[in-house]
C-alpha positions in Angstrom: 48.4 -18.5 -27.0 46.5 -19.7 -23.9 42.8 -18.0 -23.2 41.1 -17.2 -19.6 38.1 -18.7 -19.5 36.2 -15.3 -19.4 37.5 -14.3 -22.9 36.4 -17.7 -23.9 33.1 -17.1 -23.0 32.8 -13.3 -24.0 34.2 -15.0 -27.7 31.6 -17.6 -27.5 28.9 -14.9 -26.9 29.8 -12.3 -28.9 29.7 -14.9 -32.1 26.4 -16.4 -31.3 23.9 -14.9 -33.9 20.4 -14.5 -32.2 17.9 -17.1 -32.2 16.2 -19.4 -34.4 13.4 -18.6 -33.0 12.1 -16.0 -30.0 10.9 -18.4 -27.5 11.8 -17.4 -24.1 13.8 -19.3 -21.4 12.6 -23.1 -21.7 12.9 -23.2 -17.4 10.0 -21.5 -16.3 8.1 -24.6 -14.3 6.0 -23.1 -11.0 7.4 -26.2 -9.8 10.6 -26.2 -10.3 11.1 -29.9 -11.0 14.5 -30.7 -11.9 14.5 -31.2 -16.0 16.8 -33.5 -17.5 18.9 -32.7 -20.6 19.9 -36.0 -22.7 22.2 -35.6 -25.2 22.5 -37.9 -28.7 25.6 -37.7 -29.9 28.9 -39.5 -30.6 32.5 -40.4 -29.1 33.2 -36.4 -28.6 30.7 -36.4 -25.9 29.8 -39.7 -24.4 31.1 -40.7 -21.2 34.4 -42.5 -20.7 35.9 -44.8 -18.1 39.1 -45.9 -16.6 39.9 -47.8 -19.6 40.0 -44.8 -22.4 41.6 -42.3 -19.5 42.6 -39.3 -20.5 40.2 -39.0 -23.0 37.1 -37.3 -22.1 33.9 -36.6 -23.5 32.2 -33.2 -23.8 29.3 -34.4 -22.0 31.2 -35.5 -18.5 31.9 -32.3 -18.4 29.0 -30.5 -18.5 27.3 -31.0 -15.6 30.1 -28.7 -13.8 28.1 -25.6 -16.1 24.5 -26.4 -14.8 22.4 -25.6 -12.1 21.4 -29.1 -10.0 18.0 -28.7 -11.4 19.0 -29.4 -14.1 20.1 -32.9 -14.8 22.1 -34.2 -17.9 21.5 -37.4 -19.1 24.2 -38.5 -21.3 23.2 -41.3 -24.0 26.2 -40.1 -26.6 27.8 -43.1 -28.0 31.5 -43.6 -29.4 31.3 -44.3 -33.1 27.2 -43.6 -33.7 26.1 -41.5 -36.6 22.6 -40.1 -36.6 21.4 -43.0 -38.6 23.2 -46.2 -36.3 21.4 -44.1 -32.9 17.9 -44.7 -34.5 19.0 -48.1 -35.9 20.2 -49.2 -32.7 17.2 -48.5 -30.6 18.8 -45.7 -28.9 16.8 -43.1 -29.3 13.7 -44.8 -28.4 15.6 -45.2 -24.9 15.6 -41.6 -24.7 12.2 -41.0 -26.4 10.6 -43.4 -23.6 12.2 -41.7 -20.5 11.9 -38.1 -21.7 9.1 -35.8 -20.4 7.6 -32.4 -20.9 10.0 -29.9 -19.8 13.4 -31.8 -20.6 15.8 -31.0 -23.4 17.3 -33.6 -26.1 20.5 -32.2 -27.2 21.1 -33.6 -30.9 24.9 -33.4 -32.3 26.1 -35.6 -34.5 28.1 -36.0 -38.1 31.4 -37.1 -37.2 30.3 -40.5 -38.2 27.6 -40.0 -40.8 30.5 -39.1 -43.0 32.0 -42.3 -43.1 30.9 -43.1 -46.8 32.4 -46.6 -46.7 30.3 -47.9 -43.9 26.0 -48.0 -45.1 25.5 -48.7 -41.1 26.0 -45.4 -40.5 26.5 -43.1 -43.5 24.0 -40.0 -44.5 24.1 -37.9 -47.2 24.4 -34.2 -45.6 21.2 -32.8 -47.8 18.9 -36.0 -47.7 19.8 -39.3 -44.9 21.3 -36.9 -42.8 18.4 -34.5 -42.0 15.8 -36.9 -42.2 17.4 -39.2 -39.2 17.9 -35.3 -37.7 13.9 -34.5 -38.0 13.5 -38.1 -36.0 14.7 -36.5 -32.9 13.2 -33.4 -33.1 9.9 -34.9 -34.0 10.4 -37.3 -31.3 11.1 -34.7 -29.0 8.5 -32.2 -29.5 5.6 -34.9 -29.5 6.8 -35.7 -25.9 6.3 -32.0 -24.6 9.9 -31.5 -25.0 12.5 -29.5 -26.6 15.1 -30.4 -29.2 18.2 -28.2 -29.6 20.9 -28.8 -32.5 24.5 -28.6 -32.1 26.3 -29.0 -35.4 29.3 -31.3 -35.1 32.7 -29.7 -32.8 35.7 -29.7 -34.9 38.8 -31.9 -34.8 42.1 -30.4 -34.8 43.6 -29.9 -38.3 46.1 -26.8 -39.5 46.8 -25.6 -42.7 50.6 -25.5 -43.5 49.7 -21.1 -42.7 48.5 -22.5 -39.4 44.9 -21.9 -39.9 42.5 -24.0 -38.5 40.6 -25.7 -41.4 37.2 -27.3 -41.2 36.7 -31.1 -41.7 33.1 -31.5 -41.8 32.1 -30.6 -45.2 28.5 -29.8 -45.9 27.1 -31.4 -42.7 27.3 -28.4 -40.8 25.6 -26.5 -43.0 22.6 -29.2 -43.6 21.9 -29.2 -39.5 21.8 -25.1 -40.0 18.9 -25.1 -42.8 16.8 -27.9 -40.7 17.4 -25.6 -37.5 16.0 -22.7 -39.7 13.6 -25.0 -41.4 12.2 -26.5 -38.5 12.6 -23.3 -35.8 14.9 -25.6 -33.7 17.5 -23.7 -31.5 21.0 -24.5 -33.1 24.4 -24.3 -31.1 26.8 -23.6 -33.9 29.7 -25.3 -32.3 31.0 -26.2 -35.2 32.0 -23.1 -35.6 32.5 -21.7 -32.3 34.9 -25.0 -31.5 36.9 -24.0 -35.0 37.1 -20.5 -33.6 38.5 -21.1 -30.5 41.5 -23.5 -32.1 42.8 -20.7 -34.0 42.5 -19.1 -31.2 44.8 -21.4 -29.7 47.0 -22.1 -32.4 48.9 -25.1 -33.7 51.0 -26.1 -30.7 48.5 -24.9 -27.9 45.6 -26.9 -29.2 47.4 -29.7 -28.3 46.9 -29.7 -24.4 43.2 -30.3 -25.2 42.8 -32.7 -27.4 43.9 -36.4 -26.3 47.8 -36.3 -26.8 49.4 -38.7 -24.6 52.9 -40.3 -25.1 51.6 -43.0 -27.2 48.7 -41.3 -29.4 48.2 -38.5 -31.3 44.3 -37.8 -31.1 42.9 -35.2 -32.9 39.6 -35.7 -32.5 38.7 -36.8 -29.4 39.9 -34.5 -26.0 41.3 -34.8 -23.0 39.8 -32.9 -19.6 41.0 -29.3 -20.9 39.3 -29.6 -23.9 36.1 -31.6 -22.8 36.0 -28.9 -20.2 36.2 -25.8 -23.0 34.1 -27.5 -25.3 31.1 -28.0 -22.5 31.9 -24.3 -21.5 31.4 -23.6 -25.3 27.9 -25.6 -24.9 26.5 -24.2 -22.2 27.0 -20.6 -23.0 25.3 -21.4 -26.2 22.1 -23.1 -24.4 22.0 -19.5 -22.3 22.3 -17.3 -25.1 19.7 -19.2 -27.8 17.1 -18.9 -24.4 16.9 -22.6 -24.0 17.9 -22.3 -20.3 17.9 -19.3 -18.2 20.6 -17.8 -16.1 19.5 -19.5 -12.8 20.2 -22.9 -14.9 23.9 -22.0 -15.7 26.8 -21.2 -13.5 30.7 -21.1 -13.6 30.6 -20.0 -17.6 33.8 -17.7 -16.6 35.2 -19.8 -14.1 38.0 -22.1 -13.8 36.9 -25.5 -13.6 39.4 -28.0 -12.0 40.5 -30.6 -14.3 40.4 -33.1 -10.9 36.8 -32.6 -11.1 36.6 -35.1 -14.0 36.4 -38.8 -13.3 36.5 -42.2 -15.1 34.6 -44.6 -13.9 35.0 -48.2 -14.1 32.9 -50.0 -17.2 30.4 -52.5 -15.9 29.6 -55.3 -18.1 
């Protein structure tokens, strides 16, 4: 089963509950300086280069969503959990360049589940939202605004062929501290879970990184960086964090030549 893009996008917004909390668009600078949205996050979004090609993460992709004022700044990380991104220093490299205005898009738990490594295991109910309340807090004492985006899914079936979710009760921990704290929350957990059994079994394939020689089902490939970023940006727009004039092409096809892989420098 293949979806347009505008059914994507109708199903993304139709599922979104309403917000945390009634804030009003985040964009509304007399200025209209361009605002930068980092993100934190893991392999699923960081940016790739020649060398991991076709793999893509969500985060290359969605600039292609946003306005040009409004700049994304991706820090995501391959194999970071909430807890290695604060050990490491890295989000102090964000904390020190962010400014009132900008947005620090927070989404991780792929790795904090990793039980057998203490470098980067949390605990869902405990570890995990404390490291989580660093970035808000860091966030909020710099003027700007955190948003939470619980952890995309990976591609697992059931033997029925329903999707099944793999992230145990670290979803739902990044919910409560959204609630908890008033912190806008992109479900796209469940949104990304939605939309592969949508897709089905077979058709989920072309967008996560399949190649001839791996059988990725985690990471993606343009298609799915693309859809996921889609998924993203819809839910920034409908949670009020950025306004219409900050979004664009949410229904529209979005070349997969538009994504590139730069070469690492050392």
């Amino acid at each position: 089963m293949s979806l347009t893009r505008r059914q994507v996008t109708s199903a993304t917004l139709a599922a979104l509950p309403l917000a945390v909390v009634a804030t009003g668009p985040a964009s509304a600078h007399t200025n209209r300086r361009a605002r930068t949205l980092y993100i934190a996050g893991d392999s699923t979004a960081a940016q790739k280069y020649a060398d991991a090609a076709p793999e893509t993460g969500w985060g290359m992709a969605l600039p292609f969503f946003l306005r040009e004022d409004v700049e994304v700044s991706n820090h995501a990380v391959n194999g970071r959990s909430s807890k290695s991104f604060v050990d490491e220093g890295r989000l102090d490299v964000i904390l020190d360049a962010i400014r009132p205005g900008d947005f620090l898009l927070i989404q991780f738990g792929h790795n904090d589940e990793k039980s057998a490594d203490p470098t980067r295991y949390t605990e869902p109910w405990t570890t995990y939202q404390d490291h989580l309340r660093q970035y808000v807090d860091g966030a909020r004492a710099r003027g700007a605004r955190p948003v939470l985006a619980t952890p995309v899914e990976r591609r697992k079936f059931d033997a029925d062929g329903n999707a099944v979710p793999t992230h145990g009760d670290y979803p739902a921990a990044m919910r409560a501290l959204a609630e908890d704290e008033l912190v806008a929350l992109l479900d796209i957990q469940a949104l990304s879970i939605a939309l592969w059994q949508k897709l089905g079994i077979e058709e989920t394939k072309k967008y996560f990184n399949w190649t001839a020689t791996e059988q990725d089902n985690t990471h993606f490939n343009p298609p799915g960086a693309i859809a996921v970023a889609r998924l993203v940006a819809a839910g920034l727009l409908h949670r009020r964090v950025l306004a219409p004039r900050d979004v664009r092409r949410l229904d529209g096809e979005i070349p997969e030549s538009w994504i590139t892989w730069p070469e690492a420098t050392a």
